[in-house]
C-alpha positions in Angstrom: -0.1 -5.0 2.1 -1.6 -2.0 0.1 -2.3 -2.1 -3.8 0.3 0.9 -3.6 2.8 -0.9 -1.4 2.7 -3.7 -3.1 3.1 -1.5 -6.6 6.0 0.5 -4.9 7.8 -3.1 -4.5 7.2 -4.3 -7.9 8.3 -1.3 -9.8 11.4 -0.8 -7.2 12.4 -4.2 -8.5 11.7 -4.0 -11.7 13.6 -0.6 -11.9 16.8 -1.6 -9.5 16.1 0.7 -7.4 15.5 1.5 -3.7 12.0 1.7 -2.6 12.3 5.0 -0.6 14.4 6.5 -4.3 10.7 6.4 -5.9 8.3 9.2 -6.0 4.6 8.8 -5.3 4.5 10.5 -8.8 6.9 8.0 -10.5 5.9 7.6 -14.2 7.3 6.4 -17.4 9.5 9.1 -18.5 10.3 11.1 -15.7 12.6 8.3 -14.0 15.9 7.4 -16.2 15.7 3.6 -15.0 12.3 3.4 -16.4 13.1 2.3 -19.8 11.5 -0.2 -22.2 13.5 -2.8 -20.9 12.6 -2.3 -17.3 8.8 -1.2 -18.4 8.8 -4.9 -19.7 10.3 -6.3 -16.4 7.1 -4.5 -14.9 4.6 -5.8 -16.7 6.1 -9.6 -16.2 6.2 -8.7 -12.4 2.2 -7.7 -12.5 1.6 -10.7 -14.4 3.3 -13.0 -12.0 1.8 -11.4 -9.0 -2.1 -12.1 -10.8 -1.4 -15.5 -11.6 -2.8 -14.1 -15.2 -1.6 -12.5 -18.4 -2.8 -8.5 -18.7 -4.1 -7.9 -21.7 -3.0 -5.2 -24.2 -5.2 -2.4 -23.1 -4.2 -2.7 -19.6 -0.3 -3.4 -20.5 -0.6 0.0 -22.5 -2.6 2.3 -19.9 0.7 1.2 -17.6 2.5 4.6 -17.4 2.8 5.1 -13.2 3.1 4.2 -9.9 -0.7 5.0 -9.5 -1.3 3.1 -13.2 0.3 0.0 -11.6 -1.8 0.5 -8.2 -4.7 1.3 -9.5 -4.5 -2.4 -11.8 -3.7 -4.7 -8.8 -7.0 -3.2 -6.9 -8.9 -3.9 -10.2 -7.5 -7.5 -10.7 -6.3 -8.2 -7.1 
């Protein structure tokens, strides 16, 4: 599975939504769901995929689809 597949799952989750309702472009912001709440539910779902707490300058640079991607390919 792709770093962006596997981001796609986690924030569909996270969000409660369907995978195909997400835009490649999905960022904080522009998608209602995507609130603190959920933004938190993300960054416990990238932690439990690692196996490792992120650390503050990576749970802050979290603000899309490609954000999320792009960190799994760096940790993963």
């Amino acid at each position: 599975m792709s770093a962006m597949s596997t981001a796609k799952t986690l924030l569909a989750e996270a969000l409660a939504l369907p995978e195909g309702d997400l835009p490649a472009n999905a960022r904080i912001g522009a998608i209602e769901q995507w609130d603190s709440l959920a933004h938190t539910r993300i960054l416990l779902a990238l932690e439990e995929r690692l196996g490792a707490p992120l650390d503050a300058e990576e749970a802050i640079a979290i603000e899309s689809l490609e954000d999320i991607a792009a960190l799994l390919v760096r940790r993963g």
